[in-house]
N, C-alpha and C positions, 0 to 999 in steps of 0.2 A: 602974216605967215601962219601955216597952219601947226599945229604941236612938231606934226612929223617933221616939217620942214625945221622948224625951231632945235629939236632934237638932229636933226643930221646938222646943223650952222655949229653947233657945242654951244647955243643958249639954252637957257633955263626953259624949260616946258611941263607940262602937264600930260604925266605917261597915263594917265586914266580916262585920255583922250577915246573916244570908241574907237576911229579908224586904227591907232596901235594897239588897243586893248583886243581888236578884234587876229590883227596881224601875230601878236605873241598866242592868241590861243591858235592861229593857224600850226604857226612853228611848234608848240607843244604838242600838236598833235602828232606834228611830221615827225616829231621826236619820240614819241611814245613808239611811232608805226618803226621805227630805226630800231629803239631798243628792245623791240619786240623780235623784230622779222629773224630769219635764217639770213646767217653773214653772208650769204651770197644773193640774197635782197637790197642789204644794205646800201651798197652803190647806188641802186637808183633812186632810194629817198633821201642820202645823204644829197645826191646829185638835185633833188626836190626842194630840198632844203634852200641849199648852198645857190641853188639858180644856175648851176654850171656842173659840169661833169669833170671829176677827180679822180687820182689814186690813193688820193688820202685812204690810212686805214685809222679809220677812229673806233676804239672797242666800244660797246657799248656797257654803261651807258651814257648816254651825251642828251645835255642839255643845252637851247640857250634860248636869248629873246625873239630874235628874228632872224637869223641867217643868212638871212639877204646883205647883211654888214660885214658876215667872216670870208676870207680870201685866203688859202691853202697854197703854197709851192708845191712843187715837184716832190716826191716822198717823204710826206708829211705820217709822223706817225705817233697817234696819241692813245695812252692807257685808260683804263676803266677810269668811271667818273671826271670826266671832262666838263666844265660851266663855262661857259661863255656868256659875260652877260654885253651884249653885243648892239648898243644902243647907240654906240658910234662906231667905225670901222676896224675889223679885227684883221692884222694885213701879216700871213706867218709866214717868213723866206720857202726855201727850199731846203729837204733833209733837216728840220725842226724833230725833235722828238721828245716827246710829254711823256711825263711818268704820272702815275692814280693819284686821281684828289686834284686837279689843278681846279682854280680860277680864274680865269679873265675878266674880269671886269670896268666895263666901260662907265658905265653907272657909278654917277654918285650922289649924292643929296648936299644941300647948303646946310651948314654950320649952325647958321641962326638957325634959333626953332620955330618962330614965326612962319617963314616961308616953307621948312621943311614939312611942320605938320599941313598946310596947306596945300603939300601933294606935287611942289616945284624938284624936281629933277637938271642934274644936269649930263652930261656926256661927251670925254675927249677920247680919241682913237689911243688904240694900241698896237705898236708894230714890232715884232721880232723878224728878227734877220735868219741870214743862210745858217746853216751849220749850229743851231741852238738845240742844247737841251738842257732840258727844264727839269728837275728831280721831281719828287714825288710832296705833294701837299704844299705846292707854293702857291701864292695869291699874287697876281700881279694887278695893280690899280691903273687908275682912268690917269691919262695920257703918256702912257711909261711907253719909250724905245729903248728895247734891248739891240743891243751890238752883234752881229755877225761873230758865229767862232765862237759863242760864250757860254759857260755852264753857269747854272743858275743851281744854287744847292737847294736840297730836299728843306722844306718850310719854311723858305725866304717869305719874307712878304717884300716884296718889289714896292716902293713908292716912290722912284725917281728914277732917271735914264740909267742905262749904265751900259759901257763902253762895249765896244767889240772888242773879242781875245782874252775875257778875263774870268776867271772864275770868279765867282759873289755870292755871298753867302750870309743868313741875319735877318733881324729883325729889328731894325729897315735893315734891308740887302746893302748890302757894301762889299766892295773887290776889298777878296781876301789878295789874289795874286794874279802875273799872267798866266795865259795857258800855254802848257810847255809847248813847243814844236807846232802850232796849228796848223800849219800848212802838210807837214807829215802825214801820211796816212800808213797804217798798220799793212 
Protein backbone atom coordinates (compact mmCIF):
# COMPACT_ATOMS: atom_id res chain seq x y z
CA UNK A 1 0.00 0.00 0.00
CA UNK A 2 1.05 3.27 -0.85
CA UNK A 3 1.27 6.08 2.42
CA UNK A 4 -1.99 7.53 0.85
CA UNK A 5 -3.72 4.53 0.81
CA UNK A 6 -2.31 3.53 4.28
CA UNK A 7 -3.45 7.05 5.60
CA UNK A 8 -7.09 6.85 4.12
CA UNK A 9 -7.13 2.59 5.82
CA UNK A 10 -6.39 4.76 9.65
CA UNK A 11 -2.98 2.84 9.47
CA UNK A 12 0.07 4.31 10.52
CA UNK A 13 1.87 5.95 7.44
CA UNK A 14 4.50 8.21 6.43
CA UNK A 15 2.91 12.02 5.79
CA UNK A 16 6.34 13.18 4.19
CA UNK A 17 5.45 10.78 1.55
CA UNK A 18 5.91 13.22 -1.81
CA UNK A 19 2.55 12.26 -3.49
CA UNK A 20 0.80 13.84 -0.03
CA UNK A 21 3.49 16.26 0.69
CA UNK A 22 2.85 17.41 -2.77
CA UNK A 23 -1.22 17.27 -2.29
CA UNK A 24 -1.20 19.46 1.12
CA UNK A 25 0.94 22.04 -0.63
CA UNK A 26 -1.80 21.86 -3.39
CA UNK A 27 -4.71 22.49 -0.71
CA UNK A 28 -2.47 25.28 1.02
CA UNK A 29 -2.47 27.01 -1.91
CA UNK A 30 -6.23 26.57 -2.68
CA UNK A 31 -6.33 27.98 0.84
CA UNK A 32 -4.20 30.86 0.70
CA UNK A 33 -6.22 31.83 -2.92
CA UNK A 34 -9.70 31.41 -0.38
CA UNK A 35 -8.35 33.58 2.22
CA UNK A 36 -7.29 35.97 -0.03
CA UNK A 37 -10.11 36.40 -2.78
CA UNK A 38 -13.39 38.75 -2.55
CA UNK A 39 -16.12 36.65 -0.68
CA UNK A 40 -17.96 36.33 -3.65
CA UNK A 41 -14.89 34.38 -5.19
CA UNK A 42 -14.81 32.31 -2.42
CA UNK A 43 -17.33 29.73 -3.59
CA UNK A 44 -15.52 28.57 -6.26
CA UNK A 45 -12.22 27.76 -4.53
CA UNK A 46 -13.86 26.58 -1.61
CA UNK A 47 -15.89 24.42 -4.35
CA UNK A 48 -11.88 23.61 -5.67
CA UNK A 49 -10.94 22.80 -2.63
CA UNK A 50 -13.66 20.68 -1.31
CA UNK A 51 -14.00 18.76 -5.00
CA UNK A 52 -17.79 19.58 -5.01
CA UNK A 53 -19.94 22.73 -4.98
CA UNK A 54 -21.42 24.07 -1.57
CA UNK A 55 -23.39 26.74 0.43
CA UNK A 56 -21.21 26.32 2.90
CA UNK A 57 -20.21 29.93 4.27
CA UNK A 58 -16.75 29.48 5.75
CA UNK A 59 -15.25 33.03 6.83
CA UNK A 60 -12.05 33.15 6.01
CA UNK A 61 -9.45 32.22 7.24
CA UNK A 62 -9.59 28.41 6.64
CA UNK A 63 -7.07 26.10 6.66
CA UNK A 64 -6.64 22.39 6.18
CA UNK A 65 -4.44 19.40 4.80
CA UNK A 66 -6.28 18.30 1.82
CA UNK A 67 -9.93 18.84 1.33
CA UNK A 68 -10.62 16.18 -0.57
CA UNK A 69 -11.46 14.47 3.10
CA UNK A 70 -14.05 17.38 4.34
CA UNK A 71 -17.87 16.71 3.52
CA UNK A 72 -20.27 19.87 4.36
CA UNK A 73 -24.28 19.50 4.82
CA UNK A 74 -26.76 21.67 3.77
CA UNK A 75 -26.05 25.33 5.58
CA UNK A 76 -23.06 24.62 7.05
CA UNK A 77 -21.62 27.86 8.69
CA UNK A 78 -18.20 28.39 10.10
CA UNK A 79 -16.35 31.44 11.97
CA UNK A 80 -12.92 32.99 11.18
CA UNK A 81 -10.02 30.64 11.77
CA UNK A 82 -11.33 27.21 10.99
CA UNK A 83 -8.41 24.04 10.89
CA UNK A 84 -9.16 21.23 9.71
CA UNK A 85 -6.47 18.90 9.79
CA UNK A 86 -8.28 16.42 7.44
CA UNK A 87 -6.05 13.23 6.84
CA UNK A 88 -9.04 11.15 7.43
CA UNK A 89 -12.67 12.01 6.69
CA UNK A 90 -14.13 15.19 7.94
CA UNK A 91 -18.14 14.34 7.52
CA UNK A 92 -20.30 17.79 9.05
CA UNK A 93 -24.35 17.05 9.07
CA UNK A 94 -26.56 19.80 8.06
CA UNK A 95 -27.20 23.45 9.75
CA UNK A 96 -23.59 22.70 11.78
CA UNK A 97 -22.33 25.92 12.92
CA UNK A 98 -18.67 26.80 14.11
CA UNK A 99 -17.72 29.70 16.13
CA UNK A 100 -13.59 31.36 15.65
CA UNK A 101 -10.74 29.25 16.60
CA UNK A 102 -12.03 25.68 15.94
CA UNK A 103 -9.91 22.51 15.18
CA UNK A 104 -10.42 19.37 13.64
CA UNK A 105 -8.21 17.16 13.78
CA UNK A 106 -7.71 13.90 12.27
CA UNK A 107 -4.13 13.52 12.73
CA UNK A 108 -2.45 12.05 15.32
CA UNK A 109 1.02 10.72 16.18
CA UNK A 110 1.97 7.26 18.31
CA UNK A 111 2.78 7.76 21.88
CA UNK A 112 6.09 5.94 21.62
CA UNK A 113 8.81 8.15 20.69
CA UNK A 114 10.60 5.75 18.66
CA UNK A 115 8.09 5.68 15.99
CA UNK A 116 6.84 9.19 16.35
CA UNK A 117 10.23 10.83 15.78
CA UNK A 118 10.61 8.50 12.87
CA UNK A 119 7.83 10.59 11.09
CA UNK A 120 4.81 7.56 11.51
CA UNK A 121 1.44 9.18 11.54
CA UNK A 122 -1.84 7.93 12.20
CA UNK A 123 -5.53 9.21 11.12
CA UNK A 124 -9.23 8.21 12.31
CA UNK A 125 -12.41 10.30 10.84
CA UNK A 126 -14.48 12.73 12.42
CA UNK A 127 -18.17 13.04 12.09
CA UNK A 128 -20.58 15.67 13.48
CA UNK A 129 -24.15 15.36 12.88
CA UNK A 130 -27.39 17.66 12.05
CA UNK A 131 -28.14 20.61 14.00
CA UNK A 132 -24.45 21.02 15.83
CA UNK A 133 -22.85 23.82 17.14
CA UNK A 134 -19.69 24.13 18.15
CA UNK A 135 -18.65 27.35 20.43
CA UNK A 136 -15.59 29.15 19.91
CA UNK A 137 -11.92 27.62 20.61
CA UNK A 138 -12.83 23.98 20.81
CA UNK A 139 -10.40 21.18 19.57
CA UNK A 140 -11.94 18.13 18.61
CA UNK A 141 -9.64 14.92 18.18
CA UNK A 142 -9.06 12.00 15.75
CA UNK A 143 -12.01 9.70 15.65
CA UNK A 144 -14.64 11.78 17.77
CA UNK A 145 -18.65 11.49 16.65
CA UNK A 146 -20.44 14.06 17.85
CA UNK A 147 -24.46 13.62 18.12
CA UNK A 148 -27.09 15.25 16.25
CA UNK A 149 -28.84 18.34 18.25
CA UNK A 150 -25.66 18.91 20.34
CA UNK A 151 -23.78 22.08 21.63
CA UNK A 152 -20.42 21.78 22.29
CA UNK A 153 -19.26 24.57 24.75
CA UNK A 154 -16.67 27.32 23.93
CA UNK A 155 -12.88 25.51 24.74
CA UNK A 156 -14.00 21.98 24.96
CA UNK A 157 -11.40 19.86 23.94
CA UNK A 158 -13.64 16.81 22.47
CA UNK A 159 -11.62 13.32 23.01
CA UNK A 160 -14.31 10.90 22.80
CA UNK A 161 -17.93 10.41 21.23
CA UNK A 162 -20.56 12.30 22.66
CA UNK A 163 -24.12 11.80 22.42
CA UNK A 164 -26.75 13.62 20.36
CA UNK A 165 -29.19 16.18 22.39
CA UNK A 166 -26.71 17.22 24.88
CA UNK A 167 -24.84 20.10 25.85
CA UNK A 168 -20.92 19.14 26.76
CA UNK A 169 -18.70 21.04 27.91
CA UNK A 170 -14.57 20.66 29.52
CA UNK A 171 -11.64 19.63 29.26
CA UNK A 172 -12.09 16.42 28.13
CA UNK A 173 -15.81 17.51 27.02
CA UNK A 174 -18.21 15.79 29.12
CA UNK A 175 -22.40 16.28 29.00
CA UNK A 176 -23.08 18.89 31.31
CA UNK A 177 -26.94 18.21 30.57
CA UNK A 178 -29.83 17.59 27.94
CA UNK A 179 -30.71 20.27 25.48
CA UNK A 180 -33.93 21.69 26.53
CA UNK A 181 -36.82 21.26 23.90
CA UNK A 182 -34.52 20.15 20.67
CA UNK A 183 -36.94 19.47 18.45
CA UNK A 184 -38.68 23.18 19.21
CA UNK A 185 -37.76 25.68 17.06
CA UNK A 186 -37.95 29.52 17.95
Amino acid sequence: MTPKQQMLAGELYQANDPELVAERLHAKTLCHRYNQEPVQLNKQVLAELLGYETDAHVEAPLRCDYGYNIKVGRNFYSNYNLTILDCAPVTIGDNVFIAPNVLLSTAGHPVEVAPRIAGWEFARPITIGDNVWIGGGVTILPGVTIGAGTTIGAGSVVTRDIPAGVVAVGNPCRVLRPVANPDKTM
